[in-house]
C-alpha positions, 0 to 999 in steps of 0.5 A: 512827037519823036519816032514811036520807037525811040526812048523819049516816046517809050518814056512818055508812054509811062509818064501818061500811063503814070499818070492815069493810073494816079488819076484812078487812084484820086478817084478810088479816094473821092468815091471811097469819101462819098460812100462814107459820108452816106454810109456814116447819114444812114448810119446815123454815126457822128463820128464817121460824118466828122472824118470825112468832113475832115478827111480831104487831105488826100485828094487835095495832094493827090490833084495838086500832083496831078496837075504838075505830072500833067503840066509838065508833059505838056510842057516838056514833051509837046505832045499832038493829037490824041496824046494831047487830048489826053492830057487835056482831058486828064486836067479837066478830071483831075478838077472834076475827081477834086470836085466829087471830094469837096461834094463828099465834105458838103454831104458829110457837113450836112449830115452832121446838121441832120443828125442833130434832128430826129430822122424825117424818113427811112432813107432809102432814095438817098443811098440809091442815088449815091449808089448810082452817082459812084457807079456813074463815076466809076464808069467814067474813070474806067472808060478814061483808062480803057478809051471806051467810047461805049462806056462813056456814053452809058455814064451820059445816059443814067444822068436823067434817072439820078435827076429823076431820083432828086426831084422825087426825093424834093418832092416826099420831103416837101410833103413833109414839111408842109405837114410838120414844121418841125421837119423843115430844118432836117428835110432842107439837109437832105435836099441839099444832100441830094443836091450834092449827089446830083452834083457828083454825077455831073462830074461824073458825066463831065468826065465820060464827055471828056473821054469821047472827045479824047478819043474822037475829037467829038464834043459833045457838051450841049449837043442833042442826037445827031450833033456833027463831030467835032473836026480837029 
């Protein structure tokens, strides 16, 4: 990269700057759709399932944009270390955030088959798990923005607690079915409901393992404690 004071490395400054914050707002989009398709589950409101199953325009402009704000500081601007990382980390996201929208449909397609069925159960570990998933993936664009290695970390550790949920909510609604054959149909939409919503904290924890080697050149996929960093 040029000298740090001069008017290439200042317009490459607002061109990342730019682009993290469009990558926020893919974000605020992709959790704004994951909260309506439980919202419109729990409400029970076809209309609202079929708007956001029909609703992911947005995000997918938002991620092709990205993608080609991202390309071409790679490509024009040759950054090195950490400004690399960071754009690296900004595609890989940018996937993520596109991801989280494409599980929103998949949830809201699920629903509307389940609402064509009497409801199985009050529904009270769903809502919990997406209310976890969106702040796990709100955290994780947060640290991006911050470079928060602490907050980024804390997004990998409630992984266990939403899968904890997701293996409790499989195992009340296989009683279920099991009891009543008549709710098998409805209680394999809410599994795989569930399993969307797992899903998302993946991407969700994807992203905060992303953040930490953006910010120092440690990878932590597949690694337990006590890993050695990653040396660039």
């Amino acid at each position: 990269m040029p000298d740090s004071s001069g008017p290439v490395v200042r317009h490459f400054q607002q061109e990342l700057d730019e682009l993290k914050q469009r990558l926020l707002a893919m974000g605020g989009l992709a959790e704004e759709r994951v909260v309506a398709a439980v919202k419109a589950l729990v409400e029970r409101d076809p209309a609202a399932v079929r708007a956001v199953a029909e609703g992911d325009a947005p995000i997918n402009r938002l991620h092709l944009e990205i993608d080609t704000r991202a390309f071409t500081l790679l490509a024009l601007q040759q950054p090195m270390a950490v400004d690399l990382r960071a754009i690296v980390a900004a595609i890989k996201i940018n996937s993520d955030l596109e991801r989280v929208g494409d599980l929103a449909v998949n949830i809201a397609e699920a629903s509307a088959r389940y609402l064509l069925h009497p409801p199985v159960k009050p529904l009270i570990d769903l809502p919990r798990m997406a209310d976890l998933a969106q702040s796990m993936l709100r955290d994780a664009l947060d640290a991006f923005v911050r470079s928060d290695v602490t907050l980024a970390q804390a997004v990998l550790d409630r992984d266990d607690l939403l899968d904890f949920l997701k293996n409790q909510i499989f195992r009340e609604l296989l009683s279920y079915m099991l009891g009543i054959p008549s709710k098998i149909e409805p209680s394999l939409d809410l599994i795989l409901i569930s399993r969307h919503l797992e899903r998302i904290g993946d991407h969700a924890t994807n992203i905060a393992e992303d953040i930490i080697f953006m910010v120092s050149a440690r990878d932590v996929r597949h690694m337990g404690a006590g890993s050695p960093p990653f040396l660039p």
